[in-house]
N, C-alpha and C positions, 0 to 999 in steps of 0.2 A: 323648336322646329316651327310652331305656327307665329313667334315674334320673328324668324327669319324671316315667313313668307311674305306678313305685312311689313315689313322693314323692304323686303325686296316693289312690293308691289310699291310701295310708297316712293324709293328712290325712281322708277319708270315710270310711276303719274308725275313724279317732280319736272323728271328728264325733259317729258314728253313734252308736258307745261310747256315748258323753258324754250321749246322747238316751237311751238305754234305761235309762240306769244314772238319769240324773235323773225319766226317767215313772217306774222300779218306787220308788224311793224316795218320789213324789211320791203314788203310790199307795197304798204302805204307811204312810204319814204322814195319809192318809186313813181308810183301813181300821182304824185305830186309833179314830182321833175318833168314825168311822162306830159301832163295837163300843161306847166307850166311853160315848156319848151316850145310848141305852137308861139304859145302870146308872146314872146321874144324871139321870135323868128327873123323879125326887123333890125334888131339890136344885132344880134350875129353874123346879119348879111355887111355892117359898118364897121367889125372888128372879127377883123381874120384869123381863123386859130381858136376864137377861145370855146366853139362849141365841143372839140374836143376836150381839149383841157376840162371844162364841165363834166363830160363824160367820163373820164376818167376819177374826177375828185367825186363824185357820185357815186359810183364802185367801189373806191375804196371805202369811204365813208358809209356805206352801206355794209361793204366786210366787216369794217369795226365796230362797226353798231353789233352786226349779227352774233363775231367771238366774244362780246361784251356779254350780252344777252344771252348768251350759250353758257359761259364760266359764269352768273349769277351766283353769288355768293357765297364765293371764292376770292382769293386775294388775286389772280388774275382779272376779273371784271375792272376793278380799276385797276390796270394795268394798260388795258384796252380803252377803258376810259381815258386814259391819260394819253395814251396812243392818237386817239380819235383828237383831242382838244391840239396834241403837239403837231399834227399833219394838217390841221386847221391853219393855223398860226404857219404852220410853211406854206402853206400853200396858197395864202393869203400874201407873205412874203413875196414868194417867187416869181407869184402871176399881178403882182403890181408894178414894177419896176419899179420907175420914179413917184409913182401918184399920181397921173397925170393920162387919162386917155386924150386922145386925139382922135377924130376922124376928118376928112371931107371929102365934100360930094360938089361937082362941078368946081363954080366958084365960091361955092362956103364951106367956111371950114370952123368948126368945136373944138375946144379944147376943156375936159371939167379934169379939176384940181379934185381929185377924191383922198387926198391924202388924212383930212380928219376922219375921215370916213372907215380908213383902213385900221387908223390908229385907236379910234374906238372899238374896233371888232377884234384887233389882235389884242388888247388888254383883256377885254373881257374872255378870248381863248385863254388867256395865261390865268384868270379868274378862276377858269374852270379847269386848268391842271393843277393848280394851287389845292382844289375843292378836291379832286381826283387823288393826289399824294395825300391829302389831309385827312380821306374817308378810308383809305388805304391802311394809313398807320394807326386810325382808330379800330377799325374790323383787326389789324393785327395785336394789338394792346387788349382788345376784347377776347380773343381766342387763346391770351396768354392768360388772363385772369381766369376763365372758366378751366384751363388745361390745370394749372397751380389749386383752384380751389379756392383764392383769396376773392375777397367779395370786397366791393366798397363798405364803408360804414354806411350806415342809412340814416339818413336824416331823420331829427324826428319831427 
């Protein structure tokens, strides 16, 4: 009865944990965006559209942080984790077309080729789905050994 109650008491400080630690991260993943969005106020007023688009990849990216952070160690976390890196890599996709912005203003006109640019960020998204399935299948190979009883050998 009283290893019930600290078993009980123990999963609701985990839980609770789990809650505060994913609102202040989810906050300050906010308070960033919030901060940063002024200083490129200028960049947005030259490319139509994409302050939305931010705002919404910021939302989501902000959900999947937060079910990642909630499922903590569970084989859902990466789950979510891999979620988060595979909506990176689309979203990175979708909202570049060719590689290539353009703006102009009167008679001048920019054009930047960010296409290395994209391709360095979406490798290293696939990095980190790679790292996400790869922590995934270890936490489940782990939870097979301890379920079985078989232990590694131990080095001496």
């Amino acid at each position: 009865m009283v290893e019930e109650k600290k078993k009980r008491k123990n999963i609701v400080k985990d839980v609770s944990f789990r809650v505060v630690k994913a609102a202040l991260k989810a906050i300050l993943v906010y308070l960033i965006y919030f901060l940063l969005a002024p200083m490129l106020a200028p960049l947005f007023g030259l490319l139509p559209g994409i302050i939305e688009s931010l705002e919404v990849f910021v939302a989501v990216y902000i959900v999947l942080m937060l079910l990642g952070d909630l499922t903590e160690r569970t084989v859902f976390q990466y789950f979510f984790s891999t979620a988060r890196a595979l909506f990176f890599v689309a979203y990175l996709l979708l909202s570049m077309g060719d590689g290539a912005i353009s703006t102009s203003y009167e008679n001048f006109s920019l054009t930047v080729n960010l296409t290395l640019f994209y391709t360095i960020a979406v490798t290293l998204s696939l990095l980190g789905v790679a790292s996400s399935i790869l922590q995934a299948i270890n936490f489940m190979s782990e939870r097979a050994e301890a379920t079985s009883g078989l232990q590694p050998p131990q080095k001496a």
